[in-house]
Every structure is written in C-alpha cells, then in structure tokens.
N, C-alpha and C positions, 0 to 999 in steps of 0.2 A: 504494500500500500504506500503509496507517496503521497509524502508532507510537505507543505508549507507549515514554517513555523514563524511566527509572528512575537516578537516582545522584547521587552527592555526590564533590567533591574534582575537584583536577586534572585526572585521567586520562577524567573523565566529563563533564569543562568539554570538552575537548578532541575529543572521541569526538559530543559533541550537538552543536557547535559545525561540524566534520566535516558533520551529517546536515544541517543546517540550510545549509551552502553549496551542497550541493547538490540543494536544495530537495526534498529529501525530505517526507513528509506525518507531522508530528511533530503528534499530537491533544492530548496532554498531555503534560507533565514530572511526573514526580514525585521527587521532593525527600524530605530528614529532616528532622525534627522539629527535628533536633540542629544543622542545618545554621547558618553564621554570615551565608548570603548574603552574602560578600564579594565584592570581584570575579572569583574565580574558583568561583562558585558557579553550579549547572546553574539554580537558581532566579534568578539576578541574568540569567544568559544569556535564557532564558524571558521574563524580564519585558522585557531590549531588544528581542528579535524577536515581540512579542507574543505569545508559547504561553501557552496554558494550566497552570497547573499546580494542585499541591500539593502539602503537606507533612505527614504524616500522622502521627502517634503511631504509632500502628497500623496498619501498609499491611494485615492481614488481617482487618479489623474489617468484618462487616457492611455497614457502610453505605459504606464502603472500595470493597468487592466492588459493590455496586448501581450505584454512579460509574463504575466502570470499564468495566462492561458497555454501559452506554449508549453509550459513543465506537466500538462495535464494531469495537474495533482489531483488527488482521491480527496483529501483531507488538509483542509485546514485551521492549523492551533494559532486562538488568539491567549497567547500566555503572559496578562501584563502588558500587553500593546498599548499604549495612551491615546491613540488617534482613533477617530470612529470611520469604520468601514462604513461605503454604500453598498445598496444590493447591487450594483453592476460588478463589486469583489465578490458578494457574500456566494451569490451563484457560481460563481467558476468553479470549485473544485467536483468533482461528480456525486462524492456520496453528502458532504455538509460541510459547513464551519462551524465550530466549539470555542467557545470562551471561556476560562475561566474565570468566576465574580467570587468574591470572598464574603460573602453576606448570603443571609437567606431570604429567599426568593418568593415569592413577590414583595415580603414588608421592605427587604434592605435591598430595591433596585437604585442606581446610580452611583454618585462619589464617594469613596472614605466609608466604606460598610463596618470595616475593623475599627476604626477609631470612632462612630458614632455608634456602633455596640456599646463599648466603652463609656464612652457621655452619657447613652441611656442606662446606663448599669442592669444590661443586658444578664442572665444568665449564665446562657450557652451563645455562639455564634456557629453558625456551617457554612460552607468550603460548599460552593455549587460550582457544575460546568452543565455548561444551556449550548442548544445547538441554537445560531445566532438568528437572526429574522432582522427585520428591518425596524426595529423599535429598539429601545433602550431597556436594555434588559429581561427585554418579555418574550424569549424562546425559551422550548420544550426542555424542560428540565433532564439530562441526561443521568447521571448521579449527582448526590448531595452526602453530604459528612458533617456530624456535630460535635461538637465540644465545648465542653465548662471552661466557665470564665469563673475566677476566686476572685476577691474584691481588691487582693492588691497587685493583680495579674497587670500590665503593662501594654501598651500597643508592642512593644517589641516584643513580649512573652507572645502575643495573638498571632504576630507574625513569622515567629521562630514553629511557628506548629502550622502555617497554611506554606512554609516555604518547603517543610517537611513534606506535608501529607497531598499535596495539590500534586506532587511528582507524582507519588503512589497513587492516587485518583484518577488522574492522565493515558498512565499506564493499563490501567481497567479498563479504562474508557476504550481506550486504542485497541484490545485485546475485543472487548463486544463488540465497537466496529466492524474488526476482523474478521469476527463471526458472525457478524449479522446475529447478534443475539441481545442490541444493545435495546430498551424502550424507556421511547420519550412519554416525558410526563407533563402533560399543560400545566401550566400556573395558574392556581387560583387567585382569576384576577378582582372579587371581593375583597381581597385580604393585601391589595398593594398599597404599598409606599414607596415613598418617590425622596431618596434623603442627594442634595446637591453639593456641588466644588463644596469643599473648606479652606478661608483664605488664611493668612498668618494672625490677622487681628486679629479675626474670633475668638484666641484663646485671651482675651482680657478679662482677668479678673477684678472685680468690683465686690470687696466684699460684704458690700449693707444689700448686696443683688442675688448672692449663691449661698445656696446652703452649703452645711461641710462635707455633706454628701456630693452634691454638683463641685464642689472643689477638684475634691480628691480625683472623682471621674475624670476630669477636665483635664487636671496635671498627669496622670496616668495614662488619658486616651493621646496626648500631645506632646509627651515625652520625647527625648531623644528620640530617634535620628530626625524627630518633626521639629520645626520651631518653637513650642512650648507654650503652655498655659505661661501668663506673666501677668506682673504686676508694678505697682509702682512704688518707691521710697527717695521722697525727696524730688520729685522729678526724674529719677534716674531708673531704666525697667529693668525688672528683676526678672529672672527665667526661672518657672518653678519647676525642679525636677524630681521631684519625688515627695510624696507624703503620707500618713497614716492615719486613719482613723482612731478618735479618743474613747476612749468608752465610757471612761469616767464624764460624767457632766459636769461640765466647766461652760461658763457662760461669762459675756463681758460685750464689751462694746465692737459691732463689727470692722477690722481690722485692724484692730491694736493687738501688740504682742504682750503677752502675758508671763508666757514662760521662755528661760533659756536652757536647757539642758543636754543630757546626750543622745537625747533623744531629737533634737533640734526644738525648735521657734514653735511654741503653742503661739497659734493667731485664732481669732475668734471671726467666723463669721456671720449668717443672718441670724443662723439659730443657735449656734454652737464653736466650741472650742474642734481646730484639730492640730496635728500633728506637721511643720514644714521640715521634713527632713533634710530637704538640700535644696538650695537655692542660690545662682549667683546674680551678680549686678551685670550686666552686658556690655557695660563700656568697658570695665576694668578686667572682668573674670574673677573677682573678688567672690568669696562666700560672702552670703546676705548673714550671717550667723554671726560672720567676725566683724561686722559693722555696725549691726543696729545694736541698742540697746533695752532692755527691757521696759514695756510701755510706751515706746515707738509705735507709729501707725502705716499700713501701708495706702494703697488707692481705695476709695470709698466714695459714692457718689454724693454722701454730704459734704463730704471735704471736699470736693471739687466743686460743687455751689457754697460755701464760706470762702474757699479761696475767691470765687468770680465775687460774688458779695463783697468783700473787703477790696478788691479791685477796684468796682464799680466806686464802691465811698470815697476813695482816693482821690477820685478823678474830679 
C-alpha cells in the first residue's frame, strides 16, 4: 500500500518514523513550508531514509495536486500537518485520507484539544484518527483511545502519551486498511463542539477573575514548551510554570501572596489560596520566589482600575 505522509513536529517525527521501521511503502513526505528541519523534523527523517519529499507553501495549489497524483498513493497520513487540505487533495489517494486529532470527537473538534482538556479539567482525553471529509473535523471516526488525566498531569505529560500511543494507533489503523477490515464510525453530530486557535495572551491571569481551580488548569494546560499562563508584579510579566493545589483553606485577598515557603508562593485567588511552585519574571529569568516578598500582590482587575483611578486624579 503506498503513502503519502503529511506533518511537522514530534508526534509526526514519531508516527513516520513508526511506518518506516516497519517498512511500510512511504512514496512521499510532505512537510511545511514553516518547518525548521531540525532533528526532529518529518523532513530531516525523509532525507536519512531516503523519501521523497516536500515542503509546500500551499499543499492545495494546482501544481501541488498534479505531484501528488502521479505517486498514485492508496493512503494518505495527515500526522500533525498544520495547513488545511481541500477536497481536490482529500480525493486523490484511492482508498482515503486519515488525520490524526488529539481530542474527542465531536465535543473536542478544532484547535489545542490537549491543552483545553486541561482548562476544562477534563477527566480522560482520546487520541482519535477520522478518515478526512471536507469539514473540520467531522469524518468517520476510524479508531479512538482514552486516557486519564490526574489533576496535576501537564500539557507535556498529555503529550508524552498521544506522541507514544498515536504511532501505535497509526499502525492498527494501516494494518485494517490492509485488510479491508477497518469500520468507520459517524460522529454524533448532537454532541459537537467547536473549541478555536489559542493565542499567547489568553493565558493572562487576573486573579479577582479565576478561581484556584481555573489557575492551576490554566498554568498546567500552558506550561512549557507553550508560552505560559502569566501574570503581572510590578508591571513586569511573570510566567507561571507550575502549581499545586491547597487543601487546607486558606483565604485572603485575590492576588496577594501570603505564604513563602518550600513549597513556593501561596497566592490567593477569587475563592481561595493555592500553591505557585515556580514562576519567573520574563525580562530577567529571575525566580518570582527570590523577589517578591510576603504580602506583595500580583495583577488583579481592581488594581488595575485604582491604578487608572489614581491616574485619572492626577491629571
């Protein structure tokens, strides 16, 4: 059976990497334009095992489409591709196109499925591969995989387990292909949602706005390798990278720090105290720990109308 393999990043280093050991029939790679070809690129992979590839501006372009037909691929893998196919790609290969989506299907169709599990302090999250259609996210479900999310679980812990299990998933998948033994399953489209791009602001924290549960989520879903839940001390942004939940009830004023210990910076927010294990300041790389001092405050949206208030009086 001949492949077209499609994607950029880790999970698609991984996943081609997978088809290629077990000598699978890989006609081309294709790659982003954007891509850094590092060594964890499907393009750097390609060029050790000698594949073919490319890297296209435009995978729907014309002369895109004329390339592709030629390799009279069976099967094509969108693994982590970032650009969206039209159906004048989706049709070419003879038996389908397969995408992998990391979220469950219909509630978690479009952007960032792993990291707004996370926000929503989801569970479980599943690992789905859909034969593609011309809609966003809404073909036939081919397999699906679930797993437990524990509350102090990370977007990289989510991702250490879909970079693993999506190869292994791939591989089934390819195998029922094979046999014509695979069956699709429609989405129940009563049960859809639609979750969109997340830009880097979103992770601002305000804390008279999030509870200490929306914290934690927020700093956990947006953790390294993302740009991070943040906030502010002094005017200067803080990145939050890690936090824990209090058990103890502890209450106080939203965004004042209360505790310093080894456990890090107890900050209070709407409803409650929790835990800032690690947090630096962005200009400098400073720990927020070795700077503030006890009863310090960080951003709050009343403190940001007293500061304009006292502004305004000035003037």
């Amino acid at each position: 059976m001949k492949i077209v393999f499609w994607g950029k990043g880790l999970r698609s280093y991984y996943c081609l990497e997978k088809l290629v050991e077990l000598k699978c029939d890989i006609v081309l790679v294709v790659g982003q334009d954007n891509d850094k070809r590092d060594e964890y690129s499907v393009l750097s992979l390609a060029d050790k095992y000698n594949l073919k590839s490319i890297n296209p501006a435009n995978p729907n372009d014309v002369e895109i489409e004329n390339l592709l037909k030629t390799f009279k691929a069976d099967l094509f893998v969108l693994g982590g591709y970032g650009y969206i196919v039209k159906q004048n790609i989706i049709d070419i290969p003879k038996i389908m196109c397969i995408n992998l989506h990391a979220g469950k299907l219909p509630q978690y169709r479009g952007s960032s499925p792993l990291n707004w599990a996370l926000i929503n302090e989801e569970p479980t999250f599943t690992l789905s591969i859909i034969k593609v259609d011309a809609g966003v996210d809404t073909g036939d479900i081919v397999i699906e995989r679930t797993f437990g999310i524990s509350i102090n679980d990370t977007i990289q812990d989510l991702h250490n387990t879909a970079n693993e299990q999506f190869s292994l998933m791939l591989l089934e998948v390819v195998k029922q292909i094979e046999d014509n033994s695979y069956v699709l399953a429609p989405q129940d489209n009563s049960q859809k949602s639609y979750y969109p791009l997340r830009f880097p602001d979103d992770g601002f924290i305000l804390w008279d706005m999030f509870t200490s549960r929306q914290v934690h989520n927020y700093i956990r879903a947006l953790t390294e390798p993302y740009p991070c839940a943040f906030t502010y001390f002094e005017g200067r942004r803080v990145n939050l990278l890690s936090s824990e939940l209090y058990d103890n009830p502890y209450f106080g004023e939203p965004g004042r720090i209360y505790l310093k210990s080894k456990r890090g910076l107890l900050v209070c927010a709407k409803d409650r105290c929790l835990w800032i294990k690690d947090a630096i300041l962005l200009d400098t790389g400073e720990r927020l720990f070795d700077v503030v001092r006890r009863y310090d405050k960080l951003s709050t949206v009343r403190e940001a109308l007293v500061i304009n208030q006292n502004f305004v009086n000035t003037k």
